[in-house]
C-alpha beads as a LAMMPS data file, in Angstrom:
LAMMPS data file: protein, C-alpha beads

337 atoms
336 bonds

1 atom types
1 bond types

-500.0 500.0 xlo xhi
-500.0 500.0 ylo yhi
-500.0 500.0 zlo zhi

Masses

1 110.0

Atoms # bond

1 1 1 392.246 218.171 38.351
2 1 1 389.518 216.781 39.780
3 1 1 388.623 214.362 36.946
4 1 1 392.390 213.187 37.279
5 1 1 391.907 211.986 40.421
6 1 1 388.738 210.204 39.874
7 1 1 390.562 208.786 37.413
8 1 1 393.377 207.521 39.631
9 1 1 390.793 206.086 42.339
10 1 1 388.708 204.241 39.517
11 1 1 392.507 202.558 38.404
12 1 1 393.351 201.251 42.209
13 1 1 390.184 200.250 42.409
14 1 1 390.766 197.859 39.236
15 1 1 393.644 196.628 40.710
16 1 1 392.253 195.410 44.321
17 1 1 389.878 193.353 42.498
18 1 1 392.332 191.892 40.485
19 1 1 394.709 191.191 42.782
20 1 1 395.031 187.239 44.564
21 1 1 392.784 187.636 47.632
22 1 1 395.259 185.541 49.794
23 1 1 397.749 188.195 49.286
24 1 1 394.711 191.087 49.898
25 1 1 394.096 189.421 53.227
26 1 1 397.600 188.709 54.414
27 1 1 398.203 192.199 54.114
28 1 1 395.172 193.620 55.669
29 1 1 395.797 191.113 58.843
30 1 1 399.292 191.469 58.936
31 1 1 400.334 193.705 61.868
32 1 1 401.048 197.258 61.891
33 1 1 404.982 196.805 61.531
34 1 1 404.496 194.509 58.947
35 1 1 402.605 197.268 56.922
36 1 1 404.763 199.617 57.343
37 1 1 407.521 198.242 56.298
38 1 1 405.345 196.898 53.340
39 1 1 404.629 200.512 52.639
40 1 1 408.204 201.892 52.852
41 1 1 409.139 198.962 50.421
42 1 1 408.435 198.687 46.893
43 1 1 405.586 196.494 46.396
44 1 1 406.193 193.526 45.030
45 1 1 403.441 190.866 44.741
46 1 1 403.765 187.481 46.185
47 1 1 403.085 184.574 44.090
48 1 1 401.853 181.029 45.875
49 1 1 402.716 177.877 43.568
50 1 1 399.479 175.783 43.986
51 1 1 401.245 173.388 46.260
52 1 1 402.380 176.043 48.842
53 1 1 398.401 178.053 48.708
54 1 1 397.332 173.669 49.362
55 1 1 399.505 173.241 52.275
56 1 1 398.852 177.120 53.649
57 1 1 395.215 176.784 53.217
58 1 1 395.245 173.196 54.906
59 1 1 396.716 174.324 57.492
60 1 1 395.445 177.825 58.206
61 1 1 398.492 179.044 58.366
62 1 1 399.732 182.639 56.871
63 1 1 402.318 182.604 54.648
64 1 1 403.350 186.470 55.718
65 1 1 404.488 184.069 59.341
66 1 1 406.567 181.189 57.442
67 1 1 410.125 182.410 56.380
68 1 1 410.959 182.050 53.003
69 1 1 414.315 180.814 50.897
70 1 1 412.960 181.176 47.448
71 1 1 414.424 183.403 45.133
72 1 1 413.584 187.151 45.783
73 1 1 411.687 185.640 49.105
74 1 1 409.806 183.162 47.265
75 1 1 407.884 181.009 49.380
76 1 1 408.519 177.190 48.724
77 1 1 407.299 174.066 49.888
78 1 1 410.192 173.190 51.548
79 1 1 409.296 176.504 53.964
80 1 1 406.031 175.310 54.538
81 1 1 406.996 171.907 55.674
82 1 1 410.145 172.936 57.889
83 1 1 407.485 175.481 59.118
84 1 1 405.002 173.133 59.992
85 1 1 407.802 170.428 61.407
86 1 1 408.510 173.232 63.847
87 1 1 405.075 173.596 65.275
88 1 1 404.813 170.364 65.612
89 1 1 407.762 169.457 67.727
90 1 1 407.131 169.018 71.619
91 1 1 408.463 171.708 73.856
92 1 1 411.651 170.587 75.832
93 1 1 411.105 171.016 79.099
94 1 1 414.026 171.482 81.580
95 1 1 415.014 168.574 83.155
96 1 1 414.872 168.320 87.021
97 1 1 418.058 168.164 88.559
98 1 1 418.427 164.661 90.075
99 1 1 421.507 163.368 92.123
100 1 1 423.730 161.109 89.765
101 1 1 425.076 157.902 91.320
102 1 1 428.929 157.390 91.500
103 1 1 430.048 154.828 88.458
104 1 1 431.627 151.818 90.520
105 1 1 435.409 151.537 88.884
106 1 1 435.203 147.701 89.248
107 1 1 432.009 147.197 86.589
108 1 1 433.291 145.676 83.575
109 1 1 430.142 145.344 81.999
110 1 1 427.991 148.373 80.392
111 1 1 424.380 147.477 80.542
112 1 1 422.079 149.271 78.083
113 1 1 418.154 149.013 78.617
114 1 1 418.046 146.056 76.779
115 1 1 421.381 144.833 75.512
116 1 1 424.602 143.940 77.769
117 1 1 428.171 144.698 76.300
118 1 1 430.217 141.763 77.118
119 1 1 434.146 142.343 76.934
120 1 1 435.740 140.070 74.060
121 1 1 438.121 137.469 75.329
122 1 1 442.035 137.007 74.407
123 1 1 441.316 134.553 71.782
124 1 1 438.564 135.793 70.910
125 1 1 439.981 139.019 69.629
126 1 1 442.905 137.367 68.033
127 1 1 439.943 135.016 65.842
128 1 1 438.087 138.150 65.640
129 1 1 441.346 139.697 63.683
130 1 1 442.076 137.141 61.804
131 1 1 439.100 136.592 60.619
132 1 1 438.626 139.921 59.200
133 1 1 442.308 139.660 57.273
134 1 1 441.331 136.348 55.770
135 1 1 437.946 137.610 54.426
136 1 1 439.220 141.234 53.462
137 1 1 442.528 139.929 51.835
138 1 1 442.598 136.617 50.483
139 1 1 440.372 136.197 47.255
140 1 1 438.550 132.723 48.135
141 1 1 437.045 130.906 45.485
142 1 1 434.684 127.717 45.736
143 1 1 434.311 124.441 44.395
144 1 1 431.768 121.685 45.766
145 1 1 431.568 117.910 45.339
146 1 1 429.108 115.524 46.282
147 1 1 430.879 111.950 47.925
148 1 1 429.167 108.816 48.081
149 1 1 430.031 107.429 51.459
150 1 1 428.081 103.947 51.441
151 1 1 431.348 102.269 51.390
152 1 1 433.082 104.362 54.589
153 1 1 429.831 103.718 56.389
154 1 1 430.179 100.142 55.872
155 1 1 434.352 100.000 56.968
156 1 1 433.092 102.021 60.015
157 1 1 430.403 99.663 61.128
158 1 1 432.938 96.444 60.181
159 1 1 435.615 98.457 62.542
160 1 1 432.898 99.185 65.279
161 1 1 431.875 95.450 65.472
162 1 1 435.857 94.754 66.258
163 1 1 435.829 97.190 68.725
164 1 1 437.401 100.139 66.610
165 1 1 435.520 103.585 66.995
166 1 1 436.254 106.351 64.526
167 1 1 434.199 108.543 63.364
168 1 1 433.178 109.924 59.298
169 1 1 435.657 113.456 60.045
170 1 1 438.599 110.512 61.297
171 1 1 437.804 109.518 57.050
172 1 1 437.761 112.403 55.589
173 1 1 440.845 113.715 57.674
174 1 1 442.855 110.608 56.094
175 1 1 441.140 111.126 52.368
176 1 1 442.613 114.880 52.807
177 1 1 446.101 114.045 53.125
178 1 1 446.469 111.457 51.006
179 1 1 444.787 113.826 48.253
180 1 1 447.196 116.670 49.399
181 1 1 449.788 113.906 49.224
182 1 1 448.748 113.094 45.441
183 1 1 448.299 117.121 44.602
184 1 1 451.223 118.798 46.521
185 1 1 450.952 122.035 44.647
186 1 1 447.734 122.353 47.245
187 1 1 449.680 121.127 50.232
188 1 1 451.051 124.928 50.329
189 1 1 451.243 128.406 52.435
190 1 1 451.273 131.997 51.353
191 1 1 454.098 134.081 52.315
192 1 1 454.727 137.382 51.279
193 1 1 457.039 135.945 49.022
194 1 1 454.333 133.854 47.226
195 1 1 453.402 130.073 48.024
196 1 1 456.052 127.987 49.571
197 1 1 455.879 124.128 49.023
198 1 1 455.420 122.298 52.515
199 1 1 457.251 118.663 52.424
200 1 1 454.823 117.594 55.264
201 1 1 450.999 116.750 55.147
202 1 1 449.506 118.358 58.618
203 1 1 446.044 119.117 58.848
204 1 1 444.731 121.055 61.030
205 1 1 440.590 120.278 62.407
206 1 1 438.478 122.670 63.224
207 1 1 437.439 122.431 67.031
208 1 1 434.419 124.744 68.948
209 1 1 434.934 125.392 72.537
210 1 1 434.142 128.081 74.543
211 1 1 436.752 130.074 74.190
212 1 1 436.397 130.298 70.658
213 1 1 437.035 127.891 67.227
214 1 1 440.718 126.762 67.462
215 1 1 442.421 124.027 64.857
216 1 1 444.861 121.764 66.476
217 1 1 446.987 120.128 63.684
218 1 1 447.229 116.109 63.275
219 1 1 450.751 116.144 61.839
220 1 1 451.724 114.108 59.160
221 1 1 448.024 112.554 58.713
222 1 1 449.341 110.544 55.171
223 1 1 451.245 108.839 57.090
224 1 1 448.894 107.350 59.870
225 1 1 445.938 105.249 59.946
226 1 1 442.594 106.580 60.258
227 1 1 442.481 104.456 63.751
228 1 1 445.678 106.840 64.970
229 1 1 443.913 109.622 63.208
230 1 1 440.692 109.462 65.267
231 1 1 442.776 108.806 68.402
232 1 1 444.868 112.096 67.956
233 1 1 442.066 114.381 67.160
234 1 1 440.171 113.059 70.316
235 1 1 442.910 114.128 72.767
236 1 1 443.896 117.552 71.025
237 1 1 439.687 118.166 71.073
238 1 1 440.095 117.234 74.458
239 1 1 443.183 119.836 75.016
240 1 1 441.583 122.559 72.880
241 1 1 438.221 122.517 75.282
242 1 1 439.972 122.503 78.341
243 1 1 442.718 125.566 76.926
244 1 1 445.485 123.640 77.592
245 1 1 446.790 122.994 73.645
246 1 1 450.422 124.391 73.316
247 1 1 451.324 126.987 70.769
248 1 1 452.963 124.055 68.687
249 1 1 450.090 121.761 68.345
250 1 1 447.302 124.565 66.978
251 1 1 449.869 127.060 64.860
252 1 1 450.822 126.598 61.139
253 1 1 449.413 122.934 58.876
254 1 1 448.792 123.369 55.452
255 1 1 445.384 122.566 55.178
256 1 1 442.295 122.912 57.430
257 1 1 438.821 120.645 58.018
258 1 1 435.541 122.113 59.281
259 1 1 432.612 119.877 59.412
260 1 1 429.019 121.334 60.434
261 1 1 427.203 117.729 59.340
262 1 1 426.861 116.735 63.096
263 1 1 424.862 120.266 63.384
264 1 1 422.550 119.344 60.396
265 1 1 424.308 121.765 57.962
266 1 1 423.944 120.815 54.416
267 1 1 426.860 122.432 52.995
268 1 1 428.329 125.537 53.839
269 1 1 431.564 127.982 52.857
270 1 1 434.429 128.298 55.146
271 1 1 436.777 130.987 55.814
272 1 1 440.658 130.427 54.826
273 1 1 442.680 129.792 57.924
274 1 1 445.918 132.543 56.783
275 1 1 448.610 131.427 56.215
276 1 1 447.231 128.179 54.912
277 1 1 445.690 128.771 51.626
278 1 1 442.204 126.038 51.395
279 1 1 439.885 125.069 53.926
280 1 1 437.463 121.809 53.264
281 1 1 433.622 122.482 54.927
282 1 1 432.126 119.188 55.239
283 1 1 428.334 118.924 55.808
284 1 1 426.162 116.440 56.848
285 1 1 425.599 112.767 54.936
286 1 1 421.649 112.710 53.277
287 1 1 420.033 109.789 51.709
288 1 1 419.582 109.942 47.871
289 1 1 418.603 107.519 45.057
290 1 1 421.008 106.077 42.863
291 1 1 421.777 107.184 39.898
292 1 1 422.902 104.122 38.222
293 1 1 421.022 100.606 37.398
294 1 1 421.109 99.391 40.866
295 1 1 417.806 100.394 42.648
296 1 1 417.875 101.535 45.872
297 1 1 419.280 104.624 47.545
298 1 1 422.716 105.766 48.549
299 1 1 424.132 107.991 51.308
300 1 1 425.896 111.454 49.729
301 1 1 428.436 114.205 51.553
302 1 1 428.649 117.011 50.111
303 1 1 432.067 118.758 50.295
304 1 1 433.106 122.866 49.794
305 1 1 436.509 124.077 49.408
306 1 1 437.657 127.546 49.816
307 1 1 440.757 128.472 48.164
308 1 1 443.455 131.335 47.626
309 1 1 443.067 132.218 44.136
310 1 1 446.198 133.732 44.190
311 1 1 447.982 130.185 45.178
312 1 1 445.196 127.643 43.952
313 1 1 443.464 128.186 40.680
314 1 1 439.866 126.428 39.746
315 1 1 441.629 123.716 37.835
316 1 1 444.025 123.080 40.468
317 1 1 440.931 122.647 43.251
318 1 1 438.779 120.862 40.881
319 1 1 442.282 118.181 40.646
320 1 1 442.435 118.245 44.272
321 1 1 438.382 117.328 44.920
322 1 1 438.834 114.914 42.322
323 1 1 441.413 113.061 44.347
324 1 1 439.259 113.247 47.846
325 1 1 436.231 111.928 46.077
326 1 1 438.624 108.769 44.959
327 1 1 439.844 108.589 47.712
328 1 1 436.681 108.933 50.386
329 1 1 434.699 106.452 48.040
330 1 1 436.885 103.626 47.915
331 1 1 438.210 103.578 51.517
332 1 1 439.678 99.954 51.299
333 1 1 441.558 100.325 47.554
334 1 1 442.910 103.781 48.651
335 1 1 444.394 103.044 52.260
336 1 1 442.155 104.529 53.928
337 1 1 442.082 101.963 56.795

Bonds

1 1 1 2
2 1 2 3
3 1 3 4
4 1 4 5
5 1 5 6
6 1 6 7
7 1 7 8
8 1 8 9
9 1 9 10
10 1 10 11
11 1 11 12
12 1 12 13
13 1 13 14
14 1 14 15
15 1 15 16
16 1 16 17
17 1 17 18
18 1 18 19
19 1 19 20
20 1 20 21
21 1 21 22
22 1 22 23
23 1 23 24
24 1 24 25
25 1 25 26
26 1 26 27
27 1 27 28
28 1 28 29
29 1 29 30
30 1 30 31
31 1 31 32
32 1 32 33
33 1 33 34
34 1 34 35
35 1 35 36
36 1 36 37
37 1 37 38
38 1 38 39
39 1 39 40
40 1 40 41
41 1 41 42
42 1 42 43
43 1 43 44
44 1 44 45
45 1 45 46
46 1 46 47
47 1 47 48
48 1 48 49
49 1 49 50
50 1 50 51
51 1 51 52
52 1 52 53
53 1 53 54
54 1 54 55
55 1 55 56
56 1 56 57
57 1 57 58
58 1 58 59
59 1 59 60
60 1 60 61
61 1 61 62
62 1 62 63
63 1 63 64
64 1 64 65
65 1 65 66
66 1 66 67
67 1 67 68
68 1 68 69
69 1 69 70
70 1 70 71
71 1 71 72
72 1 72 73
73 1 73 74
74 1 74 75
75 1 75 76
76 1 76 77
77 1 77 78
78 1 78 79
79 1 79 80
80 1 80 81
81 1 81 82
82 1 82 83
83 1 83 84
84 1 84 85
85 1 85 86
86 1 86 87
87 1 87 88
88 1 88 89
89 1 89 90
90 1 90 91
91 1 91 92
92 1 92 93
93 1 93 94
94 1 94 95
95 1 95 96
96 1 96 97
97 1 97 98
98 1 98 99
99 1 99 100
100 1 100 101
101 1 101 102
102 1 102 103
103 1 103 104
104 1 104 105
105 1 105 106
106 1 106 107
107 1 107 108
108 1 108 109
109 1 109 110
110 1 110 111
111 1 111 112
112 1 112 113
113 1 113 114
114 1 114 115
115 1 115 116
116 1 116 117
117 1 117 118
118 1 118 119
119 1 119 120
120 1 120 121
121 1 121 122
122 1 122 123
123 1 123 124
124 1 124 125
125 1 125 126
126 1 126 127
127 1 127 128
128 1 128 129
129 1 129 130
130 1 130 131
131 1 131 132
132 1 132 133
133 1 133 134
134 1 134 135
135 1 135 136
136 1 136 137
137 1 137 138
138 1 138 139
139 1 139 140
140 1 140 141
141 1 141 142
142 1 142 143
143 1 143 144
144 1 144 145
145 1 145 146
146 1 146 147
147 1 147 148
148 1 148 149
149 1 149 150
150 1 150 151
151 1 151 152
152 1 152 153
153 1 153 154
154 1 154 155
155 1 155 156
156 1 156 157
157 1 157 158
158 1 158 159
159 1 159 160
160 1 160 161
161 1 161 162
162 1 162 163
163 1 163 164
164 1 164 165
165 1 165 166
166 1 166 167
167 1 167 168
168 1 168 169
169 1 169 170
170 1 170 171
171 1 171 172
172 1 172 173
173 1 173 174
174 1 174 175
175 1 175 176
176 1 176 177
177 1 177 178
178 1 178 179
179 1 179 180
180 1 180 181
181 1 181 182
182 1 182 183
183 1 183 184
184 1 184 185
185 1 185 186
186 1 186 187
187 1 187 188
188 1 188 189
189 1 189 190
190 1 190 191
191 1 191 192
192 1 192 193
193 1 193 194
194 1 194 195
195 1 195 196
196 1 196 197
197 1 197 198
198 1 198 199
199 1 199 200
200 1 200 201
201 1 201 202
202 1 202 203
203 1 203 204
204 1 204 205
205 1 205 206
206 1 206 207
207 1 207 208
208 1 208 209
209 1 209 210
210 1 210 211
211 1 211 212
212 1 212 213
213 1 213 214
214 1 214 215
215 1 215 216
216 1 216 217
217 1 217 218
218 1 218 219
219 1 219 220
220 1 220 221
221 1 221 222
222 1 222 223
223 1 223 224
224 1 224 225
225 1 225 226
226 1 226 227
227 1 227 228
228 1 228 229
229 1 229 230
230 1 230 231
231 1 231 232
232 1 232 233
233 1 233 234
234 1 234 235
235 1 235 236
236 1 236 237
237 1 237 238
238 1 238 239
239 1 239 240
240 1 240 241
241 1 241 242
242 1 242 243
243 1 243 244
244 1 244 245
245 1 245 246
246 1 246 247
247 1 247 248
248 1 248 249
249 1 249 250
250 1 250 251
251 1 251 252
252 1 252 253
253 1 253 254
254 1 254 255
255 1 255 256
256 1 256 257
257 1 257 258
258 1 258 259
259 1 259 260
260 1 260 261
261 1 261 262
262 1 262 263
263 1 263 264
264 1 264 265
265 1 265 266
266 1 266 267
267 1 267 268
268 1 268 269
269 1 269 270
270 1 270 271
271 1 271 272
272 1 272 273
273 1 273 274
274 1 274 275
275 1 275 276
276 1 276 277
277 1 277 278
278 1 278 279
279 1 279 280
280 1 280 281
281 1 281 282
282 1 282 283
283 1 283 284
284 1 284 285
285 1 285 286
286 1 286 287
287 1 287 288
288 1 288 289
289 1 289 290
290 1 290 291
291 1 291 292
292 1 292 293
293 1 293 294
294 1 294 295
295 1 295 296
296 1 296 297
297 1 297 298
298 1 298 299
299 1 299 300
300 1 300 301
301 1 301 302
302 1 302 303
303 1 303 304
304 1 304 305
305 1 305 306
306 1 306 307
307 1 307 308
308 1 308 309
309 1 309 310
310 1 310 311
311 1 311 312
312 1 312 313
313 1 313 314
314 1 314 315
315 1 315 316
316 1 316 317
317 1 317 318
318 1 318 319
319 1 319 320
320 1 320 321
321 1 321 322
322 1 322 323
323 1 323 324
324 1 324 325
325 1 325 326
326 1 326 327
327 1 327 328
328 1 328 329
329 1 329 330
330 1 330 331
331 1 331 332
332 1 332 333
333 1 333 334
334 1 334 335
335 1 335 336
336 1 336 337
């Protein structure tokens, strides 16, 4: 009897030394409930991957404190780290009860600590909207062209010296029309029907005020001079800046002109004015050397046109640039003037 027990001392003696001393300690610091309930339980040992003993052991943390969401109460890393993320985390302290100030119903402006929400105008939102459809619904696709303009340049300085000012845009509006003029299956709107032919060349030109970008329409531009032209988009600038353009004179055209070149823009997309179906972004004229025999250098535009794939194809806006090009390089043969 007495042997047997010796026996049975000698064997839980074996197993103390052999079992992992972070376990051996947790359990003789752990607190008198928690060995208890040990006791009562079956014992199970508790296995530390080396990653968990790493981050318990940096820490000095034990791992008999951190609850655990392992299988059969595992400890993982992910307990250690929440664990940890815990102690870490400031105290909230109550805040002290301060009097709130009464909201003034007449402020129409919210004012963050450093920002300011300003309240969108009219037209504003309407641009804003329309916008968004254009870009979200129409498929645009691109084409560019580069334009040598020596020849404009030099009808322009011939008209200035007879007192005639127009302007480069005042060119390209007339080189537009007569090119929609020459291709009228671009000279076109989209309807939910599909495109409908337009028997009518009105261009509409792309004006910044402060209100907001607005296109008055120069109405049957094949058919006027570019003197006439460069009078008529004077006053309707003139009317879009000061608000007073009517409904008439800035709704519908079939085709739209934005140029950026007096802002030092290169060349840039634009975005289809609905329900037209192109838009021509003109960018500023650079200085480049000729290509040909003749030495010297030459003055280039280069010219981007978004278009409605579902109305104008690539070979259809490739016929169409084709035709400005003609038409913007040899100002005097075409009728430009």
């Amino acid at each position: 009897m007495a042997s047997a027990r010796c026996r049975s001392l000698l064997c839980n003696q074996r197993r103390l030394r052999t079992f992992p001393r972070n376990i051996l300690a947790a359990h003789l610091n752990a607190p008198p409930t928690l060995l208890s309930k040990t006791r009562s339980e079956k014992s199970i040992p508790i296995f530390l991957s080396p990653a968990v003993k790493r981050l318990v052991d940096e820490h000095g943390l034990q791992h008999a404190d951190i609850p655990s969401s392992g299988k059969k109460g595992r400890l993982l890393k992910g307990d250690v780290l929440q664990y940890l993320k815990q102690l870490l985390q400031p105290k909230k302290e109550a805040p002290a009860a301060r009097e709130v100030p009464l909201i003034k119903a007449a402020v129409t402006r919210a004012k963050g600590p450093s920002y300011e929400d300003v309240p969108n105008s009219s037209i504003r939102s309407v641009i804003a909207e329309r916008v968004t459809q254009a870009k979200t619904t129409i498929p645009h696709a691109y084409a560019s062209v580069d334009c040598t303009i020596d020849k404009v340049m030099d009808v322009r300085k011939k008209l200035r010296a007879s007192g005639i000012v127009v302007t480069l845009n005042d060119f390209v509006v007339k080189a537009a029309a007569l090119a929609l003029k020459q291709v009228p299956a671009v000279n076109i709107r989209w309807t939910s029907n599909g495109p409908r032919d337009l028997a009518d060349v009105d261009v509409s030109v792309a004006v910044a005020s402060e209100r907001g970008l607005i296109t008055p329409i120069v109405k049957k531009a094949d058919r006027m001079g570019v003197k006439t032209i460069s009078n008529t988009v004077r006053e309707l600038a003139a009317k879009a800046r000061e608000g007073t353009l009517q409904p008439h004179e800035f709704q519908g055209g079939s085709f739209t002109i934005s140029n950026l070149g007096m802002f030092g823009i290169s060349r840039f997309n634009a975005i289809i004015n609905p329900p037209q179906v192109c838009i021509l972004a003109v960018g500023n004229s650079r200085i480049e050397p000729r290509d040909d025999d003749n030495k010297g250098i030459k003055s280039v535009v280069t010219v981007t046109m978004s278009s409605d794939a579902r109305a104008v194809d690539e070979v259809l806006a490739s016929e169409w640039l084709q035709a400005f090009k003609r038409f913007i390089e040899e100002p005097l043969e075409s009728g430009l003037v």
